[in-house]
N, C-alpha and C positions, 0 to 999 in steps of 0.2 A: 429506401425513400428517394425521390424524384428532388433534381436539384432544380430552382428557378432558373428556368432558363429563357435568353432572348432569342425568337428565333431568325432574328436580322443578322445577328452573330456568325450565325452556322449559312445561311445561304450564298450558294456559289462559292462554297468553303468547301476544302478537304481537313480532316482532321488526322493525326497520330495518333489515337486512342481506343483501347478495348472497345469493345463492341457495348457492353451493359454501363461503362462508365460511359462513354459517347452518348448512346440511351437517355440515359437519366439525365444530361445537361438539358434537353428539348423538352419543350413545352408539350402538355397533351392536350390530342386534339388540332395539329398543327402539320399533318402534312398528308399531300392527296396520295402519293402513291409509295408505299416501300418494298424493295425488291431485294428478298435477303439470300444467298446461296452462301450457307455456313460450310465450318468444316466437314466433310463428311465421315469423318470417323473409321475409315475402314483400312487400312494400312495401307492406302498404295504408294506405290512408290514414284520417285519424280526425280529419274536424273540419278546422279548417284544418295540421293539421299531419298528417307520416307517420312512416313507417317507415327511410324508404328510404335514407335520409342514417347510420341505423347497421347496415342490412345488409351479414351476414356474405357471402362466399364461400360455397358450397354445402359445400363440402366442410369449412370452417372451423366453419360453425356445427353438422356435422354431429358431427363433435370433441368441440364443447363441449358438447351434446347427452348425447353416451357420457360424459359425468366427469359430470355431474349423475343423471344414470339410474343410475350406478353407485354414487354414493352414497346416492342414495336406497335402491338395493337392498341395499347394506350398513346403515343402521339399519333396515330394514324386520327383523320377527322371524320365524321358520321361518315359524309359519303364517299369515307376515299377506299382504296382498295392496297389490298396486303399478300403479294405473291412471294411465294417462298420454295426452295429448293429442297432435295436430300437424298439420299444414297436411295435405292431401293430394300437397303437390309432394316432403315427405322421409319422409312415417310409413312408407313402402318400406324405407327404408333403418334407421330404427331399429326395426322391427318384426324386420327380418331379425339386426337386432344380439345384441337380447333374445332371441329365438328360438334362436340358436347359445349363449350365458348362462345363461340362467334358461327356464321354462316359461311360455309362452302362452296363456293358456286361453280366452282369448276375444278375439274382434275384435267390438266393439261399432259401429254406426252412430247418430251422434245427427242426426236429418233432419228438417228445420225448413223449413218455408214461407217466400216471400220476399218479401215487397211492396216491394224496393227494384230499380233496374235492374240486371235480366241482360245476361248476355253477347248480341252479336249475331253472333258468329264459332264458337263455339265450344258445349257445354252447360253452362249454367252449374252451381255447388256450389250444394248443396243439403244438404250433409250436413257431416260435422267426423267423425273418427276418433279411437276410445279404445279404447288397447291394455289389457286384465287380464295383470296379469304375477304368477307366485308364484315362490318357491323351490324348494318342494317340489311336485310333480302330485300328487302322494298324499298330500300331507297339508298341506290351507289350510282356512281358515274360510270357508265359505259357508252363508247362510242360508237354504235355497231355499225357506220358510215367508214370509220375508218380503214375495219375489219373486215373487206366485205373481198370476197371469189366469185369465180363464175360459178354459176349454177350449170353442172353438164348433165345430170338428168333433165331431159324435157325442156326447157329452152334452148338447145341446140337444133333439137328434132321439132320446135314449137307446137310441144303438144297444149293440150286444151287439159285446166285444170277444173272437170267439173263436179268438184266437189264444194266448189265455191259458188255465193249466187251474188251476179250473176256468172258463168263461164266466163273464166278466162285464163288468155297463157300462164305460163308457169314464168316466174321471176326468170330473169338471166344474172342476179345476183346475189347472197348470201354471204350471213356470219360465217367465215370460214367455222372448221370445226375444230376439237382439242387434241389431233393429234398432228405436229407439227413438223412437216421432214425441214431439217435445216442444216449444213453442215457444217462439222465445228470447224475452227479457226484452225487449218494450217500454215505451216511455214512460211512458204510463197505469196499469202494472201499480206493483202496491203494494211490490214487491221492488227496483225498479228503484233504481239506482245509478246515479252519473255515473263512470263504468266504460266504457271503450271494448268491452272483450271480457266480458262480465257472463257469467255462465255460467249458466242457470236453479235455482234451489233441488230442484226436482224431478229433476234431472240428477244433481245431487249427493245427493240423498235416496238414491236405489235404490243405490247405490254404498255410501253407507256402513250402509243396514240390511244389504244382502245381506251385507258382508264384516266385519261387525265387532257386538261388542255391547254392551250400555251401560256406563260406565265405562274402555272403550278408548281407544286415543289417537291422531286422526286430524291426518294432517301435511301442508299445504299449499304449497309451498316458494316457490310464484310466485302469494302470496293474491292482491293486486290488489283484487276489489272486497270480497274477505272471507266469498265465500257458502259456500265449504266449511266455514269455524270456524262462521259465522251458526248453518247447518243442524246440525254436528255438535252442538252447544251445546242446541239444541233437540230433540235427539237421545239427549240426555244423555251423551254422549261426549266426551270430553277434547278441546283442539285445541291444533295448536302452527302458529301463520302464521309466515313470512317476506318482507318485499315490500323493495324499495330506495327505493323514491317515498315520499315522506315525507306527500305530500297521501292515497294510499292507506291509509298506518298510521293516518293521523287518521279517515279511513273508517271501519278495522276497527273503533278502539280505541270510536266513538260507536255502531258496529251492534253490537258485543260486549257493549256494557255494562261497558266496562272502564275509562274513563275519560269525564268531563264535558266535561273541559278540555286542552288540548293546550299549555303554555307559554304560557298564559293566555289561552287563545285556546278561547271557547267552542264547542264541536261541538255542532251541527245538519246535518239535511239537506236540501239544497238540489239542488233537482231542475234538472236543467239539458240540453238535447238534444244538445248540442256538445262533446266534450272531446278531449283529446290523447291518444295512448298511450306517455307518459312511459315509465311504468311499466315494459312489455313491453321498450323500447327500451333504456332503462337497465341493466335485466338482462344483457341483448349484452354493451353498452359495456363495465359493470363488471365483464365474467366474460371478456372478450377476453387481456388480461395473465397469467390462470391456462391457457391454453390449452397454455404450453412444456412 
């Protein structure tokens, strides 16, 4: 059961806590856009440490999976929009989830080049999946002005589109489409974080111009390195994080601009190649007891 919650409270706030107790503090019906990339469950490894020592059962973590999507989807409001991440070995099964729930409006592909080793057995990923999920099909906020490419079929060569009446050219631009080359967050780049699972800034851009608009309020549940609040903030949109890792809160709170200092402990950032994926792992752990 849902705690009352304010949600003046939580805006332009980062919080320390579990993901489903974070959840249940927020009102429902209370925010335009959520953008969740939970743990992915599959053992990788990150630095000298993994995963593997807090993976779920397939079917367990699938579980815990469906109370978090559900809550999000209860404070999300009629018209706001619900994007969500996941391994390619379960988003089958919670896409199928949502799909029977709520409306699906899109399956996005984010597909990224790889200079680390591939598979020799098998073809390796090259890609990460994110589900669009609304309440209503008829009636969400999308901004297909913000979204938009060139069109290089036919308005380059300005052909004549006469399937329309009357004849006329063809757009020279369009809702870009769902599969997005983007590439991840290296080293070098000026974004980077010491973040095992970083998410690119421009990933998170196109997601919250298309679904949302300035002064809305974008909800992150599983921040981590904090680039969804980073970009919404820059966005001019409201953000509300949630992480369980303590060294990540001290992340957001110094990329946010919301604190200097951490329990006297000054925030800076320290670029580093190697880290753990506390964070992702933690989430499991401390959301496994809520599963009954």
């Amino acid at each position: 059961m849902k705690e009352e919650g304010n949600l003046t409270d939580f805006e332009n706030r980062i919080s320390l806590v579990d993901v489903l107790n974070g959840l249940n503090k927020l009102p429902d019906n209370s925010i335009d856009l959520v953008f969740a990339d939970p743990p992915y469950n599959i053992g990788k490894k990150f630095g000298e440490g993994k995963e593997n020592g807090d993976k779920m059962a397939k079917e367990e973590y699938i579980e815990w999976c469906k109370k978090w999507i559900d809550e999000c989807m209860r404070v999300l409001k009629p018209t706001g929009t619900f994007y969500f991440m996941g391994a390619t070995q379960f988003i089958n099964y919670l896409d199928s989830y949502v799909s029977n729930k709520y409306s699906v409006i899109s399956r996005i592909v984010w597909y990224y080049d790889s200079s680390g080793v591939q598979a020799k057995k098998y073809f390796g990923s090259l890609y990460e999946p994110i589900i669009m999920v609304v309440k209503d099909k008829n009636n969400y906020k999308f901004n297909a002005e913000n979204v938009m490419v060139e069109a290089k079929t036919g308005s380059k060569r300005k052909l004549i589109d006469y399937r329309k009446t009357p004849p006329q050219p063809y757009n020279t631009k369009k809702v870009m489409g769902n599969v997005w080359e983007i590439p991840r967050v290296r080293y070098l780049m000026d974004e980077y974080e010491n973040h095992p699972t970083q998410k690119p800034e421009e990933l998170m851009r196109r997601m919250i111009v298309a679904s949302t608009n300035e002064g809305d309020i974008v909800l992150d549940p599983f921040s981590g390195s904090f680039t969804t609040c980073a970009v919404a903030k820059k966005l001019n949109r409201k953000f509300i994080g949630f992480d369980i890792e303590e060294k990540y809160i001290k992340m957001g709170l110094r990329r946010l601009g919301i604190a200097e200092t951490f329990n006297g402990e000054r925030l800076v950032k320290i670029k580093e190649k190697k880290t753990n994926n506390k964070s992702k792992k933690s989430h499991i752990t401390n959301s496994q007891s809520q599963l009954t």
